[in-house]
C-alpha positions as CSV (number, residue, x, y, z in Angstrom):
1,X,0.0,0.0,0.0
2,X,1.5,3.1,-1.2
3,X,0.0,6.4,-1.5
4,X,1.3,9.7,-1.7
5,X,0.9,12.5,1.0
6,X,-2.0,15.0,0.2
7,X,-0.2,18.1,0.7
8,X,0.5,19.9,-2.3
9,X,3.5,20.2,-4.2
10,X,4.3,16.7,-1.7
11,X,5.3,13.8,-3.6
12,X,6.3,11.7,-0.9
13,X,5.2,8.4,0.7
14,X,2.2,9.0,2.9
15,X,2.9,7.4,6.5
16,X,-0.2,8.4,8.4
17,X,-4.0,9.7,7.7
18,X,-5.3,12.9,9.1
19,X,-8.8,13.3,10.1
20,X,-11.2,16.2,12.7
21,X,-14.5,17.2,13.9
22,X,-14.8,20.7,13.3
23,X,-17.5,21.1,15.7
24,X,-15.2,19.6,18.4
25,X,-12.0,20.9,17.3
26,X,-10.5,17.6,17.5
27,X,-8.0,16.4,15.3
28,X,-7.1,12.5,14.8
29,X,-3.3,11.1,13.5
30,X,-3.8,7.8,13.3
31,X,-1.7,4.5,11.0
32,X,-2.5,5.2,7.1
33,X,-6.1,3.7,6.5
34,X,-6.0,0.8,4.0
35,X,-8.1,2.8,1.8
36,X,-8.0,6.7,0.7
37,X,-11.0,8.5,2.3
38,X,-12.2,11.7,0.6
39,X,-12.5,12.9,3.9
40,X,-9.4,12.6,5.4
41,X,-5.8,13.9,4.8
42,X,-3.1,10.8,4.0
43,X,0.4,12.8,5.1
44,X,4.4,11.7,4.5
45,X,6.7,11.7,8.0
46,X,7.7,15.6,7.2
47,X,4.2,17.0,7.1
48,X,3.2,14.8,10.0
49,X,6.1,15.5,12.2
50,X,5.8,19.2,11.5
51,X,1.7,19.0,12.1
52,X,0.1,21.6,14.8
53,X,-3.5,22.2,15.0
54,X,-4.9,25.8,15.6
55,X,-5.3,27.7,18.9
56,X,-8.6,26.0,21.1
57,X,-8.1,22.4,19.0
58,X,-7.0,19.1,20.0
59,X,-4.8,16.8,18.6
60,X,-5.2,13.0,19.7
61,X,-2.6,10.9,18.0
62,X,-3.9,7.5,17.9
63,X,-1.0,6.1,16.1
64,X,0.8,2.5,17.1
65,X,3.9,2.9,15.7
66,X,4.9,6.1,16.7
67,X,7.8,7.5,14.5
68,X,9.9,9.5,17.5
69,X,12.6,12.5,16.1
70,X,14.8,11.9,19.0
71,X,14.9,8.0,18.3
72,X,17.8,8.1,15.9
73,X,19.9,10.1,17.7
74,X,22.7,8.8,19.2
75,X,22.5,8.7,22.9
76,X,25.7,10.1,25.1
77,X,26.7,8.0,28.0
78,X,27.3,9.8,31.1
């Protein structure tokens, strides 16, 4: 399964799917759906790492695999 992230100009592989309530101001990240929903937003690692909702919303990531920044990084002893 591999689809491409819906932001424009993006043409890389979509990792996760986007999807809110507006009347709740809730925003869901969960694992990329098996199937594209016109309704929701697929996004690559990029746009999803750099995601922030607007002022009053909230975000509930409902992922499994979590894809951590810091996780690569080499850690210092110490």
């Amino acid at each position: 399964m591999h689809r491409q992230c819906s932001r424009s100009g993006c043409a890389d592989e979509a990792i996760a799917t986007l999807s809110y309530q507006y009347a709740r101001s809730l925003v869901w990240l969960d694992d990329l759906s098996d199937e594209r929903d016109p309704h929701s937003y697929d996004l690559c690692q990029r746009h999803t790492a750099r995601l922030s909702v607007p002022n009053g919303w909230r975000m509930d990531d409902r992922r499994t695999r979590r894809r951590l920044a810091y996780a690569a990084a080499p850690r210092l002893a110490g």
